[in-house]
N, C-alpha and C positions, 0 to 999 in steps of 0.2 A: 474400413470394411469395403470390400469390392463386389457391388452388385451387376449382375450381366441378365438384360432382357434380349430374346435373341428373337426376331421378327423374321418371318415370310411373310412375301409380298406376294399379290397376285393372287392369293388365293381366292375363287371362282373363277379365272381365265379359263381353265380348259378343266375335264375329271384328271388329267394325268397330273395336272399341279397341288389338284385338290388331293391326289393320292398324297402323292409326294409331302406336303405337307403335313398334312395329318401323321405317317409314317415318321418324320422326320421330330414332330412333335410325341408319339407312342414308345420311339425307340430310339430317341436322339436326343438334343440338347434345348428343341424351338420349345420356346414359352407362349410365343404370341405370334398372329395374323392380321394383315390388314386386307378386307373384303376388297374386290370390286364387285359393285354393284348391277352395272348392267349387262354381263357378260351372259352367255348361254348356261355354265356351269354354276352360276351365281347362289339360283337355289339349291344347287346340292352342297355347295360350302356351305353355307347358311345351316343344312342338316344335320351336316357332319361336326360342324361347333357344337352343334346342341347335345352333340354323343359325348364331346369331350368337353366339359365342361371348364378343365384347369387351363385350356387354351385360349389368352387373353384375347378379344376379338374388338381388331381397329376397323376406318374407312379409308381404305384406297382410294381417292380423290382422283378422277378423270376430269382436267380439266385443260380450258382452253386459255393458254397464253394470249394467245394472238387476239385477246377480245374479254379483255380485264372488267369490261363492265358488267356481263354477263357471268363475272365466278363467283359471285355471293347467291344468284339465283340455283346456277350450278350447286352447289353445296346443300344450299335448302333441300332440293331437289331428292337431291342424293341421300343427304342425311335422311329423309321421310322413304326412302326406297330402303336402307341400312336397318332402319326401324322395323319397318314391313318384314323382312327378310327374317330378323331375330328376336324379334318382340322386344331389343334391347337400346342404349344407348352406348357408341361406340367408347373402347376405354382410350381410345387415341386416335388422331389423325394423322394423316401422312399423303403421298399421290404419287403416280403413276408416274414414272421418270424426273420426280422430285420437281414436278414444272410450280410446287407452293413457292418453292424459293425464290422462282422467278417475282427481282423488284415491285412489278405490275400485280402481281396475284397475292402475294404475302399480306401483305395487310389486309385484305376480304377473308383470307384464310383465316388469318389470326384473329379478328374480329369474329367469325362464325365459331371456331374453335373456343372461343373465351365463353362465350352463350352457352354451349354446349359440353361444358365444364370436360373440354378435353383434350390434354397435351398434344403440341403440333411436335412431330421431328423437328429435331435439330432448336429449337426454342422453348426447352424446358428442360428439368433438372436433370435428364436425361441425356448424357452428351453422348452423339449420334458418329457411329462409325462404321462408313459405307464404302469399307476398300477390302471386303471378302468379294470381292467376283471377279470373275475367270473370263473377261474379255476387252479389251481395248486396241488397237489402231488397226481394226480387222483383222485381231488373229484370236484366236485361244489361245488362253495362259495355263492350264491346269495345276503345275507347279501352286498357282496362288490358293486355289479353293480346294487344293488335296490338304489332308491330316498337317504334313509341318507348316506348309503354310496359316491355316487356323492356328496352329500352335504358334506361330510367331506374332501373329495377333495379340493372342491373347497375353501376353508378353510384353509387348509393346503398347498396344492401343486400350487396354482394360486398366482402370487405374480407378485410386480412391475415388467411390462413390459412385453411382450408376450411368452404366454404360446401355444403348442401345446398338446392336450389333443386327444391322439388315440381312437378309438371303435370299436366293429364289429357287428353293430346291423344288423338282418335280420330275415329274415322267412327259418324256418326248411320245405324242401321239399324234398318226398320220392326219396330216392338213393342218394341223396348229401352224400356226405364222406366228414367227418371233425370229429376232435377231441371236438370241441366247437359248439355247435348242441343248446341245450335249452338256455345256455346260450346269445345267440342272439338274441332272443324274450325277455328275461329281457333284456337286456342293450336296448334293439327299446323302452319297455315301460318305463323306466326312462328316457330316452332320450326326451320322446314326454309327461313327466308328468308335468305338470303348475307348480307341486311347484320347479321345475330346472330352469325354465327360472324367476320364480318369484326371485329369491333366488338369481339368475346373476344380474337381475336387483338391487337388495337390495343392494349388494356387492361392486357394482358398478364396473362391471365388461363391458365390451365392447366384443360382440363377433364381431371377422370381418375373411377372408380370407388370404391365402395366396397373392395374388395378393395388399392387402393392406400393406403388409412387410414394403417394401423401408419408405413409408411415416412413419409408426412405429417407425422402426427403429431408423429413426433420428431424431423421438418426443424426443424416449429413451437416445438417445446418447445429444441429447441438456437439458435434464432435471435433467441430471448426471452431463452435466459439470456444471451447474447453484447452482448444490450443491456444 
């Protein structure tokens, strides 16, 4: 069986991200979010989860490379501002240009994340696949995060057992600063285009959430050992 969690990132960066996701989650394919915390738009994410309940809600991790002693404070931190925010506990961790992975940060991550009974990207049953975006050696790709692009993805990179599938879809609004700007209105309109979810469907593909893992998991691990 082939499971697909599909994540947007960012959400509380700006209200046009927080549209855009929510949108893309309404009328598209996203199951899941991962918060940032201390952004302006922060607590209107936070509201708008509360509206939609079946949108798994992770923590976006802001953290500092450059000063590894300080990321286990950083997380605490965070994690008690994630809490505040949604009265909840997040259903997964992840961060902000994937700086967890950096060697120095990973293990404070992983360590807070274990406490906190909640899968890090890319180190858990979920194998982590973060080559849907529409930008690299300063240019726009579009070709990648339009319709056949996703569709060769999912083709390719979706395979027995659960997948995490990253995005940053959202609405461009004036004075946002990002590097990935247009780019986030195409990955919103593939995300919300009929022939993506027809295609899931076809493939026989399951989209579900974070919070669905555990049961997964031990679909995955009893359908292993029966081979």
């Amino acid at each position: 069986m082939k499971w697909l969690i599909v994540t947007g990132d960012d959400f509380g960066a700006s209200h046009g991200i927080n549209r855009g996701i929510i949108q893309a989650h309404r009328d598209g394919i996203l199951t899941s979010a991962s918060l940032l915390v201390d952004r302006p738009a922060s607590e209107a994410a936070a509201a708008l989860a509360r509206e939609h309940t079946k949108m798994r809600l992770g923590l976006h991790l802001e953290l500092d490379a450059g000063d590894p002693d300080k990321v286990a404070v950083q997380c605490e931190r965070q994690m008690a501002r994630f809490q505040e925010l949604t009265g909840e506990r997040p259903t997964h961790v992840d961060s902000h240009h994937a700086v967890h992975l950096d060697a120095r940060v990973l293990p404070h991550v992983l360590a807070f994340a274990r406490q906190a009974g909640a899968p890090v990207r890319g180190h858990s049953v979920a194998r982590h696949v973060g080559s849907f975006y529409g930008q690299w050696g300063g240019a726009t790709h579009a070709e990648h995060i339009g319709v056949e692009g996703l569709l060769r993805l999912l083709d390719t990179e979706v395979r027995e057992g659960v997948t995490e599938l990253s995005c940053h879809p959202g609405y461009v609004e004036p004075g946002f600063r990002s590097s990935y700007l247009m780019e986030r209105e195409l990955e919103l309109r593939t995300l919300c285009d009929p022939r993506v979810r027809h295609a899931i469907r076809d493939r026989g593909i399951q989209l579900i959430g974070f919070r669905d893992l555990p049961a997964h998991a031990t679909a995955t691990t009893e359908t292993a050992a029966v081979k």
